[in-house]
N, C-alpha and C positions, 0 to 999 in steps of 0.2 A: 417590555423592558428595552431600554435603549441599548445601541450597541456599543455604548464605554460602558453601562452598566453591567450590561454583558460580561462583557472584558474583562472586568472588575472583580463580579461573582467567579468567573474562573478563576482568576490569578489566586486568588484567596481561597478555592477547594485545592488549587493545588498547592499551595503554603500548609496546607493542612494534613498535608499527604500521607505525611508519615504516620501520626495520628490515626488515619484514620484504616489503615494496613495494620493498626495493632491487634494482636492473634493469631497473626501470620507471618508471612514472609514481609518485611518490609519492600515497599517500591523503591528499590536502590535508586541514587543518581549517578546519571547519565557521566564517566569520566570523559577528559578533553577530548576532543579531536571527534572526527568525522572517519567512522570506520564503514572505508570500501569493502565492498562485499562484491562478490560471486556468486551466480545462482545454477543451481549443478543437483542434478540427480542424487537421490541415495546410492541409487548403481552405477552410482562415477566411478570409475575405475583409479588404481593409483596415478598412474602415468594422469590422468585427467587434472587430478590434484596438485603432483608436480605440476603441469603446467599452470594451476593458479599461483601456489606458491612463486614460479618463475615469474609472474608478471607483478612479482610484490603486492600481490590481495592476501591479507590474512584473515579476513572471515569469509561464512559461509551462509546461505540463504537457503536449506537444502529441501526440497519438495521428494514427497511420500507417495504409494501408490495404493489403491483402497487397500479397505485392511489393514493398513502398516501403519497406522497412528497409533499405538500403543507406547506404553513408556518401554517396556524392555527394547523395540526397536529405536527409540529416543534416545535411549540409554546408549545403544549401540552405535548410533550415527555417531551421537557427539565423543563417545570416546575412539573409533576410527579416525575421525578428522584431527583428534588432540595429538596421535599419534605420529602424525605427518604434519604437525607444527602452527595446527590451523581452527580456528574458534568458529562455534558455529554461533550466529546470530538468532535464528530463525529456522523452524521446521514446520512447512507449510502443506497445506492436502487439500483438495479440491471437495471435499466435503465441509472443509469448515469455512467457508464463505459463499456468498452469493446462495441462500437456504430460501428459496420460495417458501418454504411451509412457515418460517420463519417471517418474513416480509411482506406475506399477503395473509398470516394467520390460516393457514391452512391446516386438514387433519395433518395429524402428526409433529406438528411445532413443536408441544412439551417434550416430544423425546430426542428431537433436535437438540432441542437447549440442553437437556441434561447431557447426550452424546457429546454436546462444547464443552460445558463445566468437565466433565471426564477430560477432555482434551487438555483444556489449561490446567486442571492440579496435574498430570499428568510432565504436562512443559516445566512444571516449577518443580517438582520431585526430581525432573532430569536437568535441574540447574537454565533451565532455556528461559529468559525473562522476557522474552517477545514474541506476539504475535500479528500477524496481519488479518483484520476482517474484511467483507465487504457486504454491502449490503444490498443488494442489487436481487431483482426477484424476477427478471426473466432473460438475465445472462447478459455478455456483453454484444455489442450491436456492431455487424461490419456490412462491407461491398464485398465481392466479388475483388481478387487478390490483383494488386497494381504493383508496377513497377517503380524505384526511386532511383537516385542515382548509379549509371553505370547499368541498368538495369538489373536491379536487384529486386528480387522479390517482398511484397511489403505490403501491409493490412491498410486497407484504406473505408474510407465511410463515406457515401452519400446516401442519404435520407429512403427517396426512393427506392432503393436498390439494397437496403438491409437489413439484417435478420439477427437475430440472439442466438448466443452460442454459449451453453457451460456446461459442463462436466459430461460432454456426451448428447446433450438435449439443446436441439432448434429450437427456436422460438421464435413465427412467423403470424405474419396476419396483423390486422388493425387492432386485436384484444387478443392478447394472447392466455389470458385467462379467462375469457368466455364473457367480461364485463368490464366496463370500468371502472375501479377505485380513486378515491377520493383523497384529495392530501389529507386530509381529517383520519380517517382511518389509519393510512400508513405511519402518521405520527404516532397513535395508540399503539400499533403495533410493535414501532422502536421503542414506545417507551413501556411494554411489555420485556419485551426482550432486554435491554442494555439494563433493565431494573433487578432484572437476576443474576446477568453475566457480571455485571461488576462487581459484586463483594465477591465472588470466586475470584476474579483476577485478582483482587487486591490480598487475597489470603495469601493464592500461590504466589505471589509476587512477580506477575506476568503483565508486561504493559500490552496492549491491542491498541494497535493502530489501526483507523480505519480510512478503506480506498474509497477517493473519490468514482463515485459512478460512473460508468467509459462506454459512450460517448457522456457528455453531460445535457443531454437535452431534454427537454423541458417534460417532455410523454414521451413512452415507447412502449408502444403494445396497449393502449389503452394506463399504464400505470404511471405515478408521477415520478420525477426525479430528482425532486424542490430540495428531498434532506442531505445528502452527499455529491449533490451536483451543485451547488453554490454556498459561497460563502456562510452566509446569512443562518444556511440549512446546519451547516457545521456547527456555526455557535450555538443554534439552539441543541442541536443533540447532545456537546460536551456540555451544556447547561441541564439537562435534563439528566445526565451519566451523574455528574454532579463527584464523579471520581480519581484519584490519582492515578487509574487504571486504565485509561480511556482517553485516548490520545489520537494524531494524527499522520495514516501513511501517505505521505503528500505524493501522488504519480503524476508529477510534472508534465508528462505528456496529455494524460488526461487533463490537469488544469489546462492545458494548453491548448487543447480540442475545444473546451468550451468557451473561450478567449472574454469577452466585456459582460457577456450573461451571464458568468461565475463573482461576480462582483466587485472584482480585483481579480487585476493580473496577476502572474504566477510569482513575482517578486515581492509584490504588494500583499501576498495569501504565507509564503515561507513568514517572513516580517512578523504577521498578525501573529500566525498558529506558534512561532516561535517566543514572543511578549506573554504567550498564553501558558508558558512552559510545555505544551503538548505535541511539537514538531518532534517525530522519534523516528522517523523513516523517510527516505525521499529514493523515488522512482525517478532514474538521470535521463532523460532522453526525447527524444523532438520530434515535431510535425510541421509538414510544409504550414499547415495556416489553422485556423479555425474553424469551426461547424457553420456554414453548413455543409462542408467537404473539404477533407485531409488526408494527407499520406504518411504514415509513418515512416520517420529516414533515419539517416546516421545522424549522431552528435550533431555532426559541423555543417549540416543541409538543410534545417529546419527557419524555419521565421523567428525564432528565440535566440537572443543573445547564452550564449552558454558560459560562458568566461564570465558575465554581469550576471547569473545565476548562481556561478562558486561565490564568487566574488560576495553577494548577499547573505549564504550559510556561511560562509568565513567570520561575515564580519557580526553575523547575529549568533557566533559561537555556537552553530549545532555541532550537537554531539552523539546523534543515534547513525543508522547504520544509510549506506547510498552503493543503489543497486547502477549499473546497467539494465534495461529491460527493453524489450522486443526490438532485439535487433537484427537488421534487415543482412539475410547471410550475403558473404561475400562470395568468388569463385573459389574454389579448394575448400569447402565446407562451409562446420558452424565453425569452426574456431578461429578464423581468420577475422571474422564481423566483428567478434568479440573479444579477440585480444585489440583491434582497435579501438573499440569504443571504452576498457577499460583500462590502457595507456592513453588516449584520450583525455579520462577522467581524474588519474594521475597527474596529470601534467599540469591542468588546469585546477586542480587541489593545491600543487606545489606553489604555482604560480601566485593563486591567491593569498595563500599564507607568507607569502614572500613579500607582497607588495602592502599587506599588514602589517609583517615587521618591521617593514621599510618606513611605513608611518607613523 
C-alpha cells in the first residue's frame, strides 16, 4: 500500500470512529486547545499541587506505583486533583508499557494483555480517556549520565556505551534475549496484541497513544525497531489497529534522537500524524543533535527550533494534552528545571496563538 493510500485508509477508520465505539463509551472529540500538563507522583503532596496550579498548568499526567493501578485508587487520584482545581489527563504505571512478554511473545503475554484490558475499562469507569503505551521489549537505551548546560545533569546515548533500562531490569549484551528476532515476527506479534487491545479501548472510551521507541535505532539487543522507530513503521501499525482507539504519543525528543532515519523530521511527523486525526499527545522537549550521540537539555539548548514546533501544533490545531519531559534538574532541586521548562512552554503556547490570530 502506498503511503497516500495509507493516509487515506486511516483518515476514513477514523471518520468512522464513532461507529465503530458503538456499545460503549464513545471516542469523544478532542475540544480546542492544547492542554499543558504536569507530570507528578500520586504522592504529590498539596503544597506540590499548588505549585502546579501557581505556574497556570491545569492538568495532570499522574504515574502509580505497583499495585496501585486499580480503579478505586483511579477513582481516588482523579478526585483528589478535582478538588484542588485540576484535571487529570493521564494515569500512567510502568507495567503497562514496554511488556517484553508482549513484544517478543514470550510465556505469559495473554495475561499481560488481559492485566491491559483490566487497565483501560478500569481508566474509562474512572472517567480517564487516555492512555500512553510503548512498545519496546528490552527497555530504553542510555550512556553513562553527562552533563548539559551550566552542568546539569542529563541522559545521554552513545551506541557503544549503552544498555536498556525499564521497570527495574538491564538489558546488556549484543542479544538481550538469547537471539535474534526478525522484523516478520515482531510485526505478528503487534498485530497479535493491538488486535485485542483495541476494541477494549474503544468500549472503555480510552484513546492509547503510542511512544515512539528511545533511542530510535534500527537494532538493540539483537531486536528490531522498524515499527515505532520510523515513520513508515507508524503508519503501518495504525493501519493494522485499524481503530479510533489507537493514536499517537509523539516524544519529540525521541523523534529527535532519531533525526533523517525516522523519515521525516519532527515537524514533518506532528503535520502527518495530525492529517491522520491520531496526534493526542506530545512529549515537549530537546536534544543537542541526533543518533548517533545526544544529550538531553533544556527547552532552549537543543538543535530544534522550539518556537517552529509550537508554532506547527498551533497551526495544525492539536488538541490533546503536552507534557514537559526529562528535564535536566537545575541547582535548588527538581522544581526549579521544571518550572522553567513549563513557563517556557507557556510562553511559547501564547506566542504562537498570538501570531495566528495576528494572521
Amino acid at each position: 500500500m502506498s503511503q497516500l493510500a495509507r493516509r487515506e485508509f486511516i483518515a476514513a477508520a477514523v471518520a468512522a470512529g464513532a461507529a465503530r465505539a458503538a456499545g460503549g463509551r464513545a471516542i469523544e472529540p478532542l475540544t480546542p486547545g492544547i492542554k499543558i500538563s504536569m507530570q507528578v507522583s500520586e504522592n504529590a503532596s498539596d503544597e506540590d499541587l499548588q505549585w502546579v496550579k501557581q505556574m497556570g498548568v491545569d492538568y495532570l499526567n499522574v504515574q502509580t506505583g505497583n499495585g496501585r493501578a486499580t480503579l478505586e485508587n483511579f477513582l481516588a487520584i482523579k478526585k483528589r486533583a478535582e478538588t484542588l482545581g485540576l484535571s487529570v489527563w493521564n494515569i500512567s504505571n510502568n507495567d503497562n508499557r514496554n511488556i517484553e512478554e508482549i513484544t517478543l511473545n514470550l510465556p505469559g503475554r495473554d495475561a499481560r494483555i488481559a492485566w491491559l484490558k483490566q487497565y483501560l475499562r478500569d481508566l474509562g469507569k474512572a472517567g480517564i480517556g487516555y492512555m500512553t503505551y510503548a512498545h519496546m521489549a528490552n527497555g530504553i537505551w542510555s550512556s553513562p549520565r553527562e552533563t548539559t548546560r551550566g552542568g546539569a545533569s542529563a541522559r545521554a546515548f552513545k551506541l557503544e556505551t549503552a544498555e536498556g533500562n525499564w521497570n527495574g531490569k538491564i538489558y546488556r549484551g549484543p542479544l538481550t534475549h538469547g537471539r535474534k528476532y526478525s522484523k516478520e515476527e515482531l510485526w505478528e506479534n503487534y498485530t497479535y496484541f493491538i488486535k485485542q487491545i483495541a476494541p477494549v479501548a474503544e468500549e472503555a472510551g480510552v484513546r492509547i497513544g503510542i511512544h515512539p521507541d528511545d533511542p530510535p535505532v534500527p537494532e538493540l539487543g539483537g531486536i528490531p525497531r522498524h515499527i515505532f522507530g520510523t515513520f513508515d513503521g507508524y503508519a503501518k501499525a495504525l493501519e493494522i489497529a485499524n481503530s479510533p482507539a489507537v493514536g499517537v504519543c509523539l516524544c519529540c525528543g525521541t523523534w529527535m534522537e532519531g533525526g533523517k532515519a525516522t523519515g521525516k523530521d519532527v515537524f514533518e511527523a506532528a503535520r502527518a500524524f495530525a492529517r491522520m486525526g491520531k496526534l493526542w499527545k506530545i512529549h515537549f522537549r530537546n536534544v543537542t543533535g541526533p543518533i548517533p550521540y545526544f544529550v538531553e537539555t533544556y527547552i532552549d539548548n537543543g538543535y530544534t527550533d522550539m518556537y517552529k514546533l509550537m508554532r506547527t501544533l498551533v497551526e495544525v490545531d492539536f488538541r490533546g494534552n503536552l507534557i514537559a519531559d526529562h528535564v535536566p534538574e537545575m541547582a535548588g532541586g527538581s522544581k526549579p528545571g521544571w518550572s522553567y521548562s513549563m513557563g517556557y512552554i507557556r510562553a511559547l503556547y501564547q506566542a504562537a496563538q498570538a501570531e495566528f490570530k495576528r494572521g
